[in-house]
C-alpha positions, 0 to 999 in steps of 0.5 A: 467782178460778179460772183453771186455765190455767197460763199465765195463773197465771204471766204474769197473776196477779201483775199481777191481786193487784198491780192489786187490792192498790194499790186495796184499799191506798187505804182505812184500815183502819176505813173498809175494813173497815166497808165489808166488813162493810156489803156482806157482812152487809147492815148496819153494824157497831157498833164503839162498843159490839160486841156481835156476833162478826162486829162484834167480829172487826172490833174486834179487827183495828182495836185489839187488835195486840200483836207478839206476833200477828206471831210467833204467825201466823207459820206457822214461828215459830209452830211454835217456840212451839208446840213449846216450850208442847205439845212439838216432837214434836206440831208438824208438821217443817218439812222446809227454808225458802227465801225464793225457789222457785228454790233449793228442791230437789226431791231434798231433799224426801221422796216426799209433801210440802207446800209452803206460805208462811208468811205468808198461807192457802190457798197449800198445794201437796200432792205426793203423789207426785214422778212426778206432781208439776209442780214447775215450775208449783209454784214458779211458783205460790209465787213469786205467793204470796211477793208476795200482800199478806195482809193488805190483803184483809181487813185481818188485822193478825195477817198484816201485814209477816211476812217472806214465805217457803216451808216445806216440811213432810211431807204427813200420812196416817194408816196406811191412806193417809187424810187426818188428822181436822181438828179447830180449837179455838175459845179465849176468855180461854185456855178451850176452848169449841168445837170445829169438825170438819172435813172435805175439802181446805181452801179447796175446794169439797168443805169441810165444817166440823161444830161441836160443844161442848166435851163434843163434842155436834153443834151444829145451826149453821152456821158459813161453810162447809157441813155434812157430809151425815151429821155426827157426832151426837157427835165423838171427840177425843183429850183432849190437843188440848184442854189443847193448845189451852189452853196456847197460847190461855193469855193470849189474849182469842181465838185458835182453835188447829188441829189434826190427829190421824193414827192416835194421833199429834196434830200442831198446824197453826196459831193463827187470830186471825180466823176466815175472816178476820174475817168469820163467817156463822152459821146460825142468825143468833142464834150471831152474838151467842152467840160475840159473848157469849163474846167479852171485848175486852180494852181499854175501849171509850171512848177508842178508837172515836171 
């Protein structure tokens, strides 16, 4: 939904995503999400015995659910994880937390920052400079994020009941002004096994995502978003991202573990249980299944999806 009058976001809004999360929070998660799938894929998915990565996102939604994802999709607690697994020196600051806009101010922050909740994707407001900044219409924005149920919308489990709050971190750039490289690591069983390169400003129509294999070879797929015009045939990617992304993958069936690299510096962003929340389109469709293949659910099926 894109509204771009200001008004609108401020009085509106907040009726909209109350209006949509009490309809979308009278059906159960499984009959939710199989009705998701069914008018996204154009068929039902197989929850008994999964075979597909889409299917089996699903799956992992419906019963994997350790607390330890709460802390994990977190965007602040899973700072602290981070730091102590790779080092505090290769997490991005967090600036301040506030639990209400209202008491962030402004001469507090450095010239460029970012703005974001913790508890949800795609909230980011970038200022990347002060005298350009609408800090008003900022912290109306936040205060609609701050009351957006995140989870109800595809039924993350990962999302659901994190205290909802606002960080404040440095906005990156490399020293020639340029935005970081972007790299998201896709973990199975604690082992790298691709990696996606992506371009553009998340959750915008000038996104681009390239996917390559652990030795950082372009694989002809595509995968949600668009290719970049004239991809990388092969990727430089500082050998450190990936045994990052290994030690915090350690323990987990799946999880994808981002990451920027500014100049010679490597920054963890955030640890993503269900990619483009659980539902993944692949071209060619085959990769739907090859994912799925390196997928290991981590409890017996019989018994649970009856």
């Amino acid at each position: 939904m894109k509204i771009r009058n200001k008004t609108i976001y401020k009085h509106l809004l907040p009726l909209y995503f109350t209006g949509e999360e009490k309809l979308l929070g009278l059906l159960p998660d499984d009959l939710f999400l199989k009705a998701k799938y069914r008018i996204g894929y154009h068929r039902n998915p197989d929850l008994r015995d999964p075979s597909l990565y889409s299917e089996k996102l699903q799956w992992y939604k419906l019963y994997y659910r350790p607390e330890i994802l709460h802390v994990l999709a977190d965007k602040i607690s899973a700072r602290k994880y981070a730091a102590e697994r790779i080092g505090a020196d290769n997490t991005i600051p967090v600036i301040g937390v506030w639990d209400d806009p209202e008491l962030i101010r402004i001469d507090t922050l450095p010239e460029k920052f970012v703005l974001k909740c913790n508890h949800d994707s795609g909230s980011a407001i970038i200022c990347k400079s002060k005298n350009d900044f609408d800090f008003r219409y900022a912290k109306d924005l936040l205060k609609i994020r701050l009351r957006r149920n995140y989870y109800i919308h595809n039924r993350e489990w990962a999302y659901k009941d994190i205290k909802p709050e606002i960080l404040a971190e440095p906005y990156l750039e490399d020293s020639e002004g340029r935005p970081p490289k972007e790299y998201k690591v896709f973990c199975f069983d604690g082992h790298a096994e691709w990696i996606a390169f992506c371009s553009g400003t998340a959750h915008s129509d000038d996104r681009t995502k390239d996917l390559y294999d652990r030795d950082l070879n372009l694989l002809k797929i595509r995968m949600s978003h668009p290719n970049s015009k004239e991809p990388l045939q092969k990727i430089s990617c500082p050998p450190e991202i990936i045994r990052y992304a290994e030690s915090l993958a350690q323990d987990l069936p799946h999880v994808r573990a981002d990451f920027y690299a500014v100049d010679e510096k490597i920054y963890f962003g955030e640890l993503t249980f269900y990619p483009d929340g659980g539902f993944v389109h692949f071209s060619p469709p085959e990769w739907d299944k090859i994912f799925g293949n390196r997928l290991r659910l981590p409890y017996p099926l019989s018994g649970i999806n009856k």
